[in-house]
MDTraj code that builds the backbone (N, CA, C; nanometers):
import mdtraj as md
import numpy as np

residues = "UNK UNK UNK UNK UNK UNK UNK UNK UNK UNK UNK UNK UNK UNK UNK UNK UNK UNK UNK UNK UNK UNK UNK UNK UNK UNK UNK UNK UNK UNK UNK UNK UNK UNK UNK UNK UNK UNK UNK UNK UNK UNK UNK UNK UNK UNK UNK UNK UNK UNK UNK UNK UNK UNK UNK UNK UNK UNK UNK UNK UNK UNK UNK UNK UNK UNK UNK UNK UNK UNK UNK UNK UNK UNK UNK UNK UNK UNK UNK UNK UNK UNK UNK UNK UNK UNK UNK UNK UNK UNK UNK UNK UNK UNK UNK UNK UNK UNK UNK UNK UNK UNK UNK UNK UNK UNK UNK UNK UNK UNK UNK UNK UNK UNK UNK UNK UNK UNK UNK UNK UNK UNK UNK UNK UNK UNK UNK UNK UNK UNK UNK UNK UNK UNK UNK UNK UNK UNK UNK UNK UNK UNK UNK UNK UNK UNK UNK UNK UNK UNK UNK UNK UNK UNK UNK UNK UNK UNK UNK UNK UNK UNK UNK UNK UNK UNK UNK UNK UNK UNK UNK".split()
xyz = np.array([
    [1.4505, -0.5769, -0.7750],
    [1.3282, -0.5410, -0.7058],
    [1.2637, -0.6601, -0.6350],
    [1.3231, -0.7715, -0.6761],
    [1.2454, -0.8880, -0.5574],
    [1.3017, -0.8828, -0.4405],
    [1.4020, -0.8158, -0.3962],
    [1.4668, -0.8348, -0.2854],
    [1.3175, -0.7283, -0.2082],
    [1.2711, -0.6098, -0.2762],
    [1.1780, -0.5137, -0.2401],
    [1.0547, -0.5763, -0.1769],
    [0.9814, -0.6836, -0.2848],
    [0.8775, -0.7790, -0.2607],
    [0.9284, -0.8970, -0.1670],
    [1.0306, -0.9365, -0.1491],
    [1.0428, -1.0253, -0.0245],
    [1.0510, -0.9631, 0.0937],
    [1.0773, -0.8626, 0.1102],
    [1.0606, -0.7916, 0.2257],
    [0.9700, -0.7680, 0.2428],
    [0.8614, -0.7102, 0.1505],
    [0.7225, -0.6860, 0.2095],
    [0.6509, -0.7742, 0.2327],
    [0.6632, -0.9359, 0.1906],
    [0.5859, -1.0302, 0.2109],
    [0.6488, -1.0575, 0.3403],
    [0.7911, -1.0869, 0.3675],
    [0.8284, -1.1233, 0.4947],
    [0.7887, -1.0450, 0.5885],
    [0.7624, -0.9471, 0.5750],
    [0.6914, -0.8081, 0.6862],
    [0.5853, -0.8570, 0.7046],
    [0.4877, -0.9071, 0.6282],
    [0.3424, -0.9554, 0.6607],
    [0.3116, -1.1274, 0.7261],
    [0.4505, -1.1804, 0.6905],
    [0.4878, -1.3093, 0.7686],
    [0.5092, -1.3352, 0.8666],
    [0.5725, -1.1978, 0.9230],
    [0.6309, -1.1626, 1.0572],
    [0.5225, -1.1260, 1.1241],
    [0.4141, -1.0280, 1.0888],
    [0.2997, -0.9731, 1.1350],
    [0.1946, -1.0593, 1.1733],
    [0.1897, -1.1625, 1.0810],
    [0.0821, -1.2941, 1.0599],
    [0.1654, -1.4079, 1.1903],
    [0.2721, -1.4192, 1.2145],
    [0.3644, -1.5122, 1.3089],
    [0.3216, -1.4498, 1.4456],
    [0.3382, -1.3321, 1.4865],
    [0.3116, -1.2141, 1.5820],
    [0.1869, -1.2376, 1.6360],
    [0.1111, -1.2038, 1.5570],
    [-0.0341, -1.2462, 1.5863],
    [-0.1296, -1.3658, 1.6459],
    [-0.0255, -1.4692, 1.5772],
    [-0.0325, -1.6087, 1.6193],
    [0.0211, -1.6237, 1.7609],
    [0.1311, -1.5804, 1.7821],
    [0.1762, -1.6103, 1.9051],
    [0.0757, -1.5379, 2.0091],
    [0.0300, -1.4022, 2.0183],
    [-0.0470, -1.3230, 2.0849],
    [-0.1112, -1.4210, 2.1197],
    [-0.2167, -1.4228, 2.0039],
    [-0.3408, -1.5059, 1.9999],
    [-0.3349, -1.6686, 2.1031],
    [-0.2365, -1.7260, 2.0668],
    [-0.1771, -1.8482, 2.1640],
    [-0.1676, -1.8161, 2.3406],
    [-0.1094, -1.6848, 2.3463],
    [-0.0661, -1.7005, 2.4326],
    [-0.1861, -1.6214, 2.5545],
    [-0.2560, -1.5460, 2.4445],
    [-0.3967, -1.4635, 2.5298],
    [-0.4995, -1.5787, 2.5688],
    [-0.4623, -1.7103, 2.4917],
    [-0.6067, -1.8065, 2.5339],
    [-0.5052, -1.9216, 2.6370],
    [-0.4088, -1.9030, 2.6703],
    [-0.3637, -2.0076, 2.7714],
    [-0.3554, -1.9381, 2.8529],
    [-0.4102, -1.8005, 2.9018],
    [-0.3948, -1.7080, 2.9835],
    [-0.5675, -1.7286, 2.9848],
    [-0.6538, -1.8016, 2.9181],
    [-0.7999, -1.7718, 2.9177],
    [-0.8545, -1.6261, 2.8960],
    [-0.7768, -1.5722, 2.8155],
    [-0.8572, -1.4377, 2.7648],
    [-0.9106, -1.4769, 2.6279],
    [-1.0072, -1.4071, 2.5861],
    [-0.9888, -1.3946, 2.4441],
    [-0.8543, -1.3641, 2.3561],
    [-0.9087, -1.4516, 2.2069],
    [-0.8297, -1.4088, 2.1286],
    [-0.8199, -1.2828, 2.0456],
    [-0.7143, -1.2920, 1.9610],
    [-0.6995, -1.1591, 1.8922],
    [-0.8048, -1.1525, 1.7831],
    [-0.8678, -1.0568, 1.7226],
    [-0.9596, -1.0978, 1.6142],
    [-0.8593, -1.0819, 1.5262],
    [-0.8812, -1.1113, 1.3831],
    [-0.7832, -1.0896, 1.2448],
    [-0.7545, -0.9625, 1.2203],
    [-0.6643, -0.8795, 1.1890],
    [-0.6021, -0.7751, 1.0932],
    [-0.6035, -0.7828, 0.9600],
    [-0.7063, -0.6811, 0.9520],
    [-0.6805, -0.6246, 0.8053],
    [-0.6221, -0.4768, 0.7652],
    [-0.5249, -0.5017, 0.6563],
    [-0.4541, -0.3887, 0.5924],
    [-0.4796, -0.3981, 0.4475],
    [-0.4971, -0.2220, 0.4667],
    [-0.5185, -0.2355, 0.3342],
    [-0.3965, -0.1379, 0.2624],
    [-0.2912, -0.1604, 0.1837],
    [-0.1517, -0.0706, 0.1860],
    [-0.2253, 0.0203, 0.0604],
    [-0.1561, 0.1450, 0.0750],
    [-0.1737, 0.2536, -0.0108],
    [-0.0224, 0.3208, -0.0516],
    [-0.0288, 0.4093, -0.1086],
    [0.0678, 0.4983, -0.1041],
    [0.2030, 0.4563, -0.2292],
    [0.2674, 0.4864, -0.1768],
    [0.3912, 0.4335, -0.2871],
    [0.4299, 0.2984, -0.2410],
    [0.4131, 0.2360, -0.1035],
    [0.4495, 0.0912, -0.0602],
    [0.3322, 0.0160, -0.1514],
    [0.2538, 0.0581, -0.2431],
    [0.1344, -0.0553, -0.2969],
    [0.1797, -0.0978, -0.4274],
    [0.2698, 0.0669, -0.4576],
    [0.3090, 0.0597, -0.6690],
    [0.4678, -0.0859, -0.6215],
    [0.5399, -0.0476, -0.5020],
    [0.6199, -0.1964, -0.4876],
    [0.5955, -0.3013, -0.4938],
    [0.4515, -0.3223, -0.4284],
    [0.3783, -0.4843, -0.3848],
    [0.3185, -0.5260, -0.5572],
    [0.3156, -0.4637, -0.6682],
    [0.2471, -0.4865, -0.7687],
    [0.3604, -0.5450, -0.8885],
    [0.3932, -0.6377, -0.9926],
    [0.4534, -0.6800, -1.0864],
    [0.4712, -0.5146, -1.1638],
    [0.3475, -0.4857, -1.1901],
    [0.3244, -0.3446, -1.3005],
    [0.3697, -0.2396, -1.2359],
    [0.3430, -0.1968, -1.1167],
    [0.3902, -0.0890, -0.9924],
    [0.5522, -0.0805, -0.9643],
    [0.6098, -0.2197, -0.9740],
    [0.7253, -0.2409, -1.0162],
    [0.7965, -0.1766, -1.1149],
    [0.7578, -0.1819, -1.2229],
    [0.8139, -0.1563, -1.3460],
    [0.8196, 0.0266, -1.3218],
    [0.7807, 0.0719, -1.2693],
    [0.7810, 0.2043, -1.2777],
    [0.8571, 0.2585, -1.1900],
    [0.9765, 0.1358, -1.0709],
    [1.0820, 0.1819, -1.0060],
    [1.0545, 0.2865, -0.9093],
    [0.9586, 0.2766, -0.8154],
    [0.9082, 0.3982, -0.7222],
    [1.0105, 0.3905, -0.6545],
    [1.0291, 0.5084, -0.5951],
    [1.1396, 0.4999, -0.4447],
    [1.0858, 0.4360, -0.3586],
    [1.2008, 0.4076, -0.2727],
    [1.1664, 0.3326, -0.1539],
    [1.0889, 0.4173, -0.0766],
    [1.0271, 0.3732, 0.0277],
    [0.9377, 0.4301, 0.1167],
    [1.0133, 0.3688, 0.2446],
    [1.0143, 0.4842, 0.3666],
    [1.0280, 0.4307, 0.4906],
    [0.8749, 0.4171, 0.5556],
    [0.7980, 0.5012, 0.4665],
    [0.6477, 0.5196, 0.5843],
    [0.5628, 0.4391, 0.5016],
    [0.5019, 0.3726, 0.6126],
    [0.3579, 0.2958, 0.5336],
    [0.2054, 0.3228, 0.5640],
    [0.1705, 0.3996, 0.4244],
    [0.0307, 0.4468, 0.4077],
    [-0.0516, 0.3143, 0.4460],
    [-0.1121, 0.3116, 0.5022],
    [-0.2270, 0.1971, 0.4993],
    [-0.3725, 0.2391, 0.5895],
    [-0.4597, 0.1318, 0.5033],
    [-0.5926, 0.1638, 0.6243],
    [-0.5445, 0.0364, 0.6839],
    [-0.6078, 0.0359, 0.8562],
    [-0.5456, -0.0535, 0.9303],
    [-0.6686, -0.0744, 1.0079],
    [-0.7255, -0.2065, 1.0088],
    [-0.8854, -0.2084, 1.1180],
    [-0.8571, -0.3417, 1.1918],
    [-0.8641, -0.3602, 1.2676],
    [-0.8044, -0.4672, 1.4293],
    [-0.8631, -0.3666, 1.5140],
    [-0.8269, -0.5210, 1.6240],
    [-0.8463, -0.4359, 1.7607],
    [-0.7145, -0.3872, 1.8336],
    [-0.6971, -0.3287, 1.9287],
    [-0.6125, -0.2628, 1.9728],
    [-0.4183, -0.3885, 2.0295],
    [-0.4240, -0.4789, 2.0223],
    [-0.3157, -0.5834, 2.0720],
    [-0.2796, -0.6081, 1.8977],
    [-0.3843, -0.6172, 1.7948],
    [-0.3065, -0.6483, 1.6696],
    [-0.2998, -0.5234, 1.5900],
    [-0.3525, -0.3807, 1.6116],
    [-0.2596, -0.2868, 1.5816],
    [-0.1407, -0.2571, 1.6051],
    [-0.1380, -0.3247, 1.8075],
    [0.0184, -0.2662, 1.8466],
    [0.1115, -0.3676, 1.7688],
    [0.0910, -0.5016, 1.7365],
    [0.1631, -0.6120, 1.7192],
    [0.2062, -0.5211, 1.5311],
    [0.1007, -0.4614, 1.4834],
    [0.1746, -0.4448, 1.3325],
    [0.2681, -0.3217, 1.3959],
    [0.2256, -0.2441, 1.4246],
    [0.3117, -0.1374, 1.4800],
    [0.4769, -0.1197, 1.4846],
    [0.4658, -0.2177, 1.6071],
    [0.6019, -0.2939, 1.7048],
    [0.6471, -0.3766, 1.5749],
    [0.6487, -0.4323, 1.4667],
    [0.6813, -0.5312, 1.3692],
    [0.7020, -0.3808, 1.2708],
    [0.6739, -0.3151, 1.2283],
    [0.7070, -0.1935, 1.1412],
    [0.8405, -0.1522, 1.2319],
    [0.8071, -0.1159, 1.3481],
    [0.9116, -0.0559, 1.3775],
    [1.0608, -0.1362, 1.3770],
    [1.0357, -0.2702, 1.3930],
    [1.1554, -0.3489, 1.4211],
    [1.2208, -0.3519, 1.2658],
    [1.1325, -0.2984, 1.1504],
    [1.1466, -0.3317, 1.0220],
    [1.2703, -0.2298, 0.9475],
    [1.1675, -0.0974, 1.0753],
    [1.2613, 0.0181, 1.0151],
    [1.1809, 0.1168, 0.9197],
    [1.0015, 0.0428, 0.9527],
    [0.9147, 0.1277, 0.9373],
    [0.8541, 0.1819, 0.9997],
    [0.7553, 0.2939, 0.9349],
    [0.6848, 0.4148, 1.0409],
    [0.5289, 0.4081, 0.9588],
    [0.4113, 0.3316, 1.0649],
    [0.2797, 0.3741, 0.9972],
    [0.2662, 0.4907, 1.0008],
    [0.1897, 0.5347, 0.8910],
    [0.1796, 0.6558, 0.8700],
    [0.0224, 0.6923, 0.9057],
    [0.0301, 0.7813, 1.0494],
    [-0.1096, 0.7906, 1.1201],
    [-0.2466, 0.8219, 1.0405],
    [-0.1518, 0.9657, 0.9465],
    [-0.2548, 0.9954, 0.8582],
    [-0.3313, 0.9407, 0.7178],
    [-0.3026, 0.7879, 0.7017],
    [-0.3692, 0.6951, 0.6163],
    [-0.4883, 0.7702, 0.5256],
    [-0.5530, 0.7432, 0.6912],
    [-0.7161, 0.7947, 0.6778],
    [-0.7722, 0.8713, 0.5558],
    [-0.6410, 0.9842, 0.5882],
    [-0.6937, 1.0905, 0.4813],
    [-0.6561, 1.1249, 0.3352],
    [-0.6231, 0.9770, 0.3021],
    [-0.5599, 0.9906, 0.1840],
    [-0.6338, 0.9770, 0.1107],
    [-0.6921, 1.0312, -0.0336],
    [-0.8169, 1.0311, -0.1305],
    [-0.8064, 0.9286, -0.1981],
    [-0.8635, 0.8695, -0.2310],
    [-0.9018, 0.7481, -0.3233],
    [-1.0023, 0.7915, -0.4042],
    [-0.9881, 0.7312, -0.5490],
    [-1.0758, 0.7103, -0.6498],
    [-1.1965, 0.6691, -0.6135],
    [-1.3085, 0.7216, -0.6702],
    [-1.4547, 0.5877, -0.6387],
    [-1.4372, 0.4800, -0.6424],
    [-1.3621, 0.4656, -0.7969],
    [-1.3364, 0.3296, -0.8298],
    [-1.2091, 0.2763, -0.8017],
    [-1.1817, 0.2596, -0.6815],
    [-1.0593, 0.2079, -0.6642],
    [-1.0300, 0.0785, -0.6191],
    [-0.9797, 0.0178, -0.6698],
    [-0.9898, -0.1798, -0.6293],
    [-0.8583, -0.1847, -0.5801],
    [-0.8671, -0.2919, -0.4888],
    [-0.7499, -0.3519, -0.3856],
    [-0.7570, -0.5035, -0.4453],
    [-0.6608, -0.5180, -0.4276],
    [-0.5555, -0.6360, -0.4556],
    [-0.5407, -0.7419, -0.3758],
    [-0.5543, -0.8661, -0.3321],
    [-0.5124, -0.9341, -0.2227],
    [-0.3355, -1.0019, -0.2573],
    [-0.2980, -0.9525, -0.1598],
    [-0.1706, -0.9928, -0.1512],
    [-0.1278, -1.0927, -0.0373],
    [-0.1861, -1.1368, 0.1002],
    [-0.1730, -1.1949, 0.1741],
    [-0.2913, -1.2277, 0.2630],
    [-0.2924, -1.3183, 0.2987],
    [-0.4332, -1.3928, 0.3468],
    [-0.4039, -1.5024, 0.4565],
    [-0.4541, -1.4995, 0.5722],
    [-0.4297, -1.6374, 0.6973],
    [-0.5629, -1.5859, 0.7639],
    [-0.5361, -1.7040, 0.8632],
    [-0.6364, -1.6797, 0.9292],
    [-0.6389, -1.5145, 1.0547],
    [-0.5431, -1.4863, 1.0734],
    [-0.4739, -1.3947, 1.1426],
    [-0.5082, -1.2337, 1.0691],
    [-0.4653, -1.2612, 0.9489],
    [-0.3860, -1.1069, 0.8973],
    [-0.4897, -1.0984, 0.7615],
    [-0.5492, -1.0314, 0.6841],
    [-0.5558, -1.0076, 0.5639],
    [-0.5285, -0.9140, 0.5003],
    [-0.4322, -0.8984, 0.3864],
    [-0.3692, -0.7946, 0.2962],
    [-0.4197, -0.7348, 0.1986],
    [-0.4642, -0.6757, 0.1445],
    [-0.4621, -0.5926, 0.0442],
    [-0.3802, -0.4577, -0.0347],
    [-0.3554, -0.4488, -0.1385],
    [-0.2964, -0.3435, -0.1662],
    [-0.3949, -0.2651, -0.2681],
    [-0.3784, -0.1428, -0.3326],
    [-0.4132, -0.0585, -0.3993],
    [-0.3656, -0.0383, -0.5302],
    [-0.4892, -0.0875, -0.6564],
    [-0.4125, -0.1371, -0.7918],
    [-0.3436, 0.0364, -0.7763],
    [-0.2442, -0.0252, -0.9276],
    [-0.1529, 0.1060, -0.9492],
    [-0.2098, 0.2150, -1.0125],
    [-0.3391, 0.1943, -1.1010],
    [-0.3839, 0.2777, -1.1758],
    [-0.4372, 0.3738, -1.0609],
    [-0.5371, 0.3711, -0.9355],
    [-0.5917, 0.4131, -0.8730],
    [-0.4807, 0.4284, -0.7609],
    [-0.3536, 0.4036, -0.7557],
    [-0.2381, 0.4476, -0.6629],
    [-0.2209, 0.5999, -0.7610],
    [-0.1983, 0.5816, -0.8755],
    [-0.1261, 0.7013, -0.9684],
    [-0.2412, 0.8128, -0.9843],
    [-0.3569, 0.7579, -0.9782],
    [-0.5138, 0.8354, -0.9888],
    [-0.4829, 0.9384, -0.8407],
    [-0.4638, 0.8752, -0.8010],
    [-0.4328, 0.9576, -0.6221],
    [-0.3409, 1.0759, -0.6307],
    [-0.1892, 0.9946, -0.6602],
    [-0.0978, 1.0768, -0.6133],
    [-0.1242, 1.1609, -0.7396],
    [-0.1911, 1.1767, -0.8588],
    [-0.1625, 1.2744, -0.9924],
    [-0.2583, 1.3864, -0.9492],
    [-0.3864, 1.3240, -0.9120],
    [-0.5191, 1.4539, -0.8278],
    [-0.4819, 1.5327, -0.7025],
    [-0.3828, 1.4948, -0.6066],
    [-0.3702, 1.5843, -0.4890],
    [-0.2558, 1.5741, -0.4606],
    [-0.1511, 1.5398, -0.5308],
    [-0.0124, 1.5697, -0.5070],
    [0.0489, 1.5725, -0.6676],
    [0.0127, 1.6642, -0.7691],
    [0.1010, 1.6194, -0.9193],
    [0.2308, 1.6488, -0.9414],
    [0.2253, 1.7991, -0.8482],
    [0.3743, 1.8328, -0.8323],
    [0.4847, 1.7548, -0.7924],
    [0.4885, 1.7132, -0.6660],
    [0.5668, 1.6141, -0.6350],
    [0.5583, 1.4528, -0.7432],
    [0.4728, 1.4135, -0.7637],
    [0.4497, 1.2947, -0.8333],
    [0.4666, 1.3238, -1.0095],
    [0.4854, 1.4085, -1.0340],
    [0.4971, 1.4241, -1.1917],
    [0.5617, 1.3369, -1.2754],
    [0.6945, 1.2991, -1.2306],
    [0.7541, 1.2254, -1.3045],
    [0.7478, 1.0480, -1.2667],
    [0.7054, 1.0324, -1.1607],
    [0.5906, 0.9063, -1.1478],
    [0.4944, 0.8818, -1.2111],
    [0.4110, 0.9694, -1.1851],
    [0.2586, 0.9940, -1.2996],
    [0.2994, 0.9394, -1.4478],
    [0.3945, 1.0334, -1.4540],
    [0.4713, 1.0763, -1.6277],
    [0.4711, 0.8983, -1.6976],
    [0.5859, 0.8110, -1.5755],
    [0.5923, 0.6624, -1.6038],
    [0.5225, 0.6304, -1.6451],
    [0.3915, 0.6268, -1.5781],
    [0.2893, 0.5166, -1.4855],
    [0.2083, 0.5776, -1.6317],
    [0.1861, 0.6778, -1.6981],
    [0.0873, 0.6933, -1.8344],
    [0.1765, 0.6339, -1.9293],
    [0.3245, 0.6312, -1.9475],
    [0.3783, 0.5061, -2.0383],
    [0.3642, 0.3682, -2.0189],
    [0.3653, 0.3284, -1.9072],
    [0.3029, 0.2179, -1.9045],
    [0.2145, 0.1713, -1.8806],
    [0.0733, 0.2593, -1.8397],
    [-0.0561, 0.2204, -1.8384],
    [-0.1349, 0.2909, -1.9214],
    [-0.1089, 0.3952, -2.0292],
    [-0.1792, 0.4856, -2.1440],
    [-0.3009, 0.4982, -2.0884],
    [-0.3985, 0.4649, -2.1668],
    [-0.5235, 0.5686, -2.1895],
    [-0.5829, 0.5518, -2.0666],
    [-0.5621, 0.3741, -2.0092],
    [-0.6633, 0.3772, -1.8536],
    [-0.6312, 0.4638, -1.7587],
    [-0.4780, 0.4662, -1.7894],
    [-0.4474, 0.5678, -1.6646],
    [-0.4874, 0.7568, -1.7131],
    [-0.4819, 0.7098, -1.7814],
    [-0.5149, 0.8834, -1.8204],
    [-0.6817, 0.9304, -1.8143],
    [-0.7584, 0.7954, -1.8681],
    [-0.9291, 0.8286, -1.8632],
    [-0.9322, 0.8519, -1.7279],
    [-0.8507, 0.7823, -1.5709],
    [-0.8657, 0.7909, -1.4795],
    [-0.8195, 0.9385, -1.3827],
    [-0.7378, 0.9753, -1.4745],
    [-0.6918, 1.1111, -1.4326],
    [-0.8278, 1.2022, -1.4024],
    [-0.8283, 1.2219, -1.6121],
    [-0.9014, 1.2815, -1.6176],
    [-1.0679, 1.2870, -1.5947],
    [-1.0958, 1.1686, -1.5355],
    [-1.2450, 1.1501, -1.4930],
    [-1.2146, 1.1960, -1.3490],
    [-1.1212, 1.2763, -1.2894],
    [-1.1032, 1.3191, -1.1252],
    [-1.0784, 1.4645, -1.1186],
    [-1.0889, 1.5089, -1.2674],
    [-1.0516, 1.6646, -1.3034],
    [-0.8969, 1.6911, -1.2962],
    [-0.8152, 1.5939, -1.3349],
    [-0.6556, 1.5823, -1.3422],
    [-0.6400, 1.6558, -1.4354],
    [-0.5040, 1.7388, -1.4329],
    [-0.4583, 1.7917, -1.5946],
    [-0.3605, 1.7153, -1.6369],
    [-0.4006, 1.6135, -1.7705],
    [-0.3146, 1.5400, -1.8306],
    [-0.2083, 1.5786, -1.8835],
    [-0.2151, 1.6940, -1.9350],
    [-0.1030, 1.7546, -2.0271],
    [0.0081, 1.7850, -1.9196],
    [-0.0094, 1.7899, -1.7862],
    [0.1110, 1.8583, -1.6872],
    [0.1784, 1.7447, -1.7378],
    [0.1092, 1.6409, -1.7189],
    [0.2059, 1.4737, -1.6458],
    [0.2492, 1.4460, -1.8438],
    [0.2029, 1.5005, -1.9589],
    [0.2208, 1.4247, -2.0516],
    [0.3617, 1.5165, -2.1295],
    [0.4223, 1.6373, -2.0848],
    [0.5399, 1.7029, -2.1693],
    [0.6579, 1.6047, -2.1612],
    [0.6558, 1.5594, -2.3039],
    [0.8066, 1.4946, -2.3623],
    [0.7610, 1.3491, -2.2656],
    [0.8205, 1.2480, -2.3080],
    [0.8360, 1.0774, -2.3088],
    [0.9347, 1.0400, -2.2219],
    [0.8945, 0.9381, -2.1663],
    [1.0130, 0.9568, -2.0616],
    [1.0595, 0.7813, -2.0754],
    [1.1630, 0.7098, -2.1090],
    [1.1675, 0.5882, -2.1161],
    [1.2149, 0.4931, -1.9714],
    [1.1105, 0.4199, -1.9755],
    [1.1136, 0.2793, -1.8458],
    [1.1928, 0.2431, -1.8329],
])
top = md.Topology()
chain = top.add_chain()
for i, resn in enumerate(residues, 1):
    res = top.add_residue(resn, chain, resSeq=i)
    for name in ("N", "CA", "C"):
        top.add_atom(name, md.element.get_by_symbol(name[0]), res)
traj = md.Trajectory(xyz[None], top)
């Protein structure tokens, strides 16, 4: 799985390099520069970016959930860098539910780009409240290896624990 996490850091290296060059090349042209990019990753690309999110072996993802706020030259620049990756942002980010309490992670930081991801408890809080069907046996993991927090978190969102808790499933 580090081969998983070097790719996603090199994706944000590439993005953060990208940006730089823009930015270089918009002010020897005397335009303004690019302002910074921030991402914030969601989805199943966040349980990869995490040591603990790890352990629970998510599938790969081709699409990347994220909130994405720039201006329009460092959206296209992450864009055009996904695509060369062999990824696809995923437009509908926006509408993906989050916990109240949901905390992000910093994973990458320049002057250019700033990263965040989405802890796992409040990744699994997500996908267990509006997708359990599909996510069941994710969920199922993610309460063996995160017990009661992940479960108080379920169930403080009106989750049914017992779907995600029939029979043990080993890591």
């Amino acid at each position: 799985m580090s081969s998983t996490k070097d790719f996603i850091t090199n994706l944000f290296v590439e993005i953060d390099a990208e940006l730089d060059r823009a930015t270089n090349e918009r002010r020897e042209e005397d335009l303004p520069g690019i302002r910074p990019l921030h991402i914030r990753v969601l989805g199943q690309l966040c349980l990869l970016m995490d040591e603990r999110g790890l352990a629970l072996n998510p599938a790969a993802t081709r699409d990347m959930d994220a909130l994405v706020v720039g201006d329009a030259p460092a959206v296209a620049i992450f864009r055009a860098v996904l695509r060369r990756r062999g990824l696809i942002y995923d437009e509908l980010s926006s509408e993906i539910w989050l916990p109240d309490d949901a905390l992000f992670l910093p994973s990458y930081s320049s002057k250019n780009l700033q990263v965040t991801y989405l802890d796992p408890i409040s990744a699994l809080t997500s996908k267990a409240i509006k997708a359990p069907e599909k996510n069941r046996f994710l969920v199922r993991r993610g309460i063996e290896l995160f017990g009661e927090s992940l479960e108080r978190s379920i169930a403080r969102y009106g989750g049914n624990i017992s779907y995600f808790r029939g029979g043990r499933l080993s890591l």
